[in-house]
C-alpha positions as CSV (number, residue, x, y, z in Angstrom):
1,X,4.3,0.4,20.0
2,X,2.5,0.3,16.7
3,X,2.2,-2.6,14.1
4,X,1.0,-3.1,11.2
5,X,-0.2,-6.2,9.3
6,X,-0.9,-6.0,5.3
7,X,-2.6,-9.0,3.6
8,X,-3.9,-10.1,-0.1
9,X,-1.1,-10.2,-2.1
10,X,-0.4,-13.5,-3.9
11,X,-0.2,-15.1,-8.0
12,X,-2.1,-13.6,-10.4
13,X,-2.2,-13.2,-14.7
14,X,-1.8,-10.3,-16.5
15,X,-4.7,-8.5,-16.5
16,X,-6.1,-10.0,-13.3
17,X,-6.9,-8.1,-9.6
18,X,-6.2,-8.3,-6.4
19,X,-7.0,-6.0,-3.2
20,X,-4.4,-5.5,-0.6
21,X,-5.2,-4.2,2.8
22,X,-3.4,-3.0,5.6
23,X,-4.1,-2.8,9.2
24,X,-2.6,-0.3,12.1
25,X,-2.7,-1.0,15.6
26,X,-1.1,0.1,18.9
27,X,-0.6,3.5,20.3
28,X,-1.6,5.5,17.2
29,X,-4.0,8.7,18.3
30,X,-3.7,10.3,14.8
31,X,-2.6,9.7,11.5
32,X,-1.2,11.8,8.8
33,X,-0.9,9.6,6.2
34,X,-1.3,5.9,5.0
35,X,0.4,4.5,1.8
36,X,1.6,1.7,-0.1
37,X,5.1,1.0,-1.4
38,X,6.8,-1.6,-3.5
39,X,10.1,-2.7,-4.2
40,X,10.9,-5.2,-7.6
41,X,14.0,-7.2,-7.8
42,X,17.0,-5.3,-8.3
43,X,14.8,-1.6,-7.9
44,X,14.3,0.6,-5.3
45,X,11.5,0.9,-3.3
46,X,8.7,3.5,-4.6
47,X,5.8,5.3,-3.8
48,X,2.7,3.5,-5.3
49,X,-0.1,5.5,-3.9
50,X,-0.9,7.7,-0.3
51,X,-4.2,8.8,1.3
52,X,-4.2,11.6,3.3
53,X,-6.5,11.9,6.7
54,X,-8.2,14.9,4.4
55,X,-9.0,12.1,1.8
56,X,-6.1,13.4,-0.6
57,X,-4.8,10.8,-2.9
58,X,-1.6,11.0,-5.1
59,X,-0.5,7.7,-6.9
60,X,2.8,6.7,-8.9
61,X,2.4,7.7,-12.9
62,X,2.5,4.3,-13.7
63,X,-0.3,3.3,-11.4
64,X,-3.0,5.9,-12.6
65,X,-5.9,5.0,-14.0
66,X,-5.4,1.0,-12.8
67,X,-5.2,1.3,-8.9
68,X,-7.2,2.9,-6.4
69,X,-6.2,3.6,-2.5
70,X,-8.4,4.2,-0.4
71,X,-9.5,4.1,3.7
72,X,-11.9,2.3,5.7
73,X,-14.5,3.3,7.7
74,X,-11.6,2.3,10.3
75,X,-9.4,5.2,9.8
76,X,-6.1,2.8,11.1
77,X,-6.6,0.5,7.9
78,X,-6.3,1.5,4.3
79,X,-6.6,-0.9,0.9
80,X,-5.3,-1.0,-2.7
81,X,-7.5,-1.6,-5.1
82,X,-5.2,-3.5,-8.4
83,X,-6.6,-4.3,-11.6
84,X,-5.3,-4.6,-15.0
85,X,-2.6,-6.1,-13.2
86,X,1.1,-6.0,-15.6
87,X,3.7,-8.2,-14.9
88,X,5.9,-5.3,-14.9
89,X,3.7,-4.8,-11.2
90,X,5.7,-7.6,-9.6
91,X,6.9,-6.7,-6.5
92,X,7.0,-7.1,-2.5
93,X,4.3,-4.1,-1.5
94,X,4.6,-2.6,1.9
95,X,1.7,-0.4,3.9
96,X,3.4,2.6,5.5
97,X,1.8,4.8,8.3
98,X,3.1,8.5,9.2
99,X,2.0,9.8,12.5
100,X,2.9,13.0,14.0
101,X,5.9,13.8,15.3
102,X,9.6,13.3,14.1
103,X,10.8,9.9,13.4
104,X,7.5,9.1,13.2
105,X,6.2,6.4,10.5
106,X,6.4,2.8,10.5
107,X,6.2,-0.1,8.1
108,X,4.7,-3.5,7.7
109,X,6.8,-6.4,6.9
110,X,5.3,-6.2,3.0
111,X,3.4,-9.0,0.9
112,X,4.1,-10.4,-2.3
113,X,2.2,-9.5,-5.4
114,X,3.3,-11.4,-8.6
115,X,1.8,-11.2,-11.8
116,X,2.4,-13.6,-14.5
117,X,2.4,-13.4,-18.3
């Protein structure tokens, strides 16, 4: 069984920060990849940035430059790292985990990030 618990979302003004982390536990040996998603009101749910176990890093165009993923010392925990924050960066943000094998990666039950203007 593996869970995992993501944390710091919450209100914030244009312009403003927050960090969002993300916690894996249960039968994990290995990891593949971590990321974060989001999902806006009447969108679909996208990729906002992934960390590789290598250190790789690939983030959504509309992300660059502003937020920064990146892994703990814990390799089963991962962070996003939001500033300049947009209104436009509303959403409910979910940590996803891929382990090996098929069928293989789960999700957390996301947090709320909402930026005013």
């Amino acid at each position: 069984q593996v869970q995992l618990v993501e944390s710091g979302g919450g209100l914030v003004q244009a312009g403003g920060s927050l960090r969002l982390s993300c916690a894996a536990s249960g039968s994990i040996f290995s990891i593949n990849s971590m990321g974060w998603y989001r999902q806006a009101p009447g969108k679909q749910r996208e990729l906002v940035a992934r960390i590789s176990g290598g250190g790789y890093t690939i983030y959504a165009d509309s992300v660059k430059g502003r937020f920064t993923i990146s892994r703990g010392n814990a390799k089963n925990t991962v962070y996003l790292q939001m500033n300049s924050l947009k209104p436009e960066d509303t959403a409910v943000y979910y940590c996803n985990v891929d382990l090996p094998g098929i069928r293989s990666d789960y999700w957390g039950q996301g947090t709320q990030v909402t930026v005013s203007s």
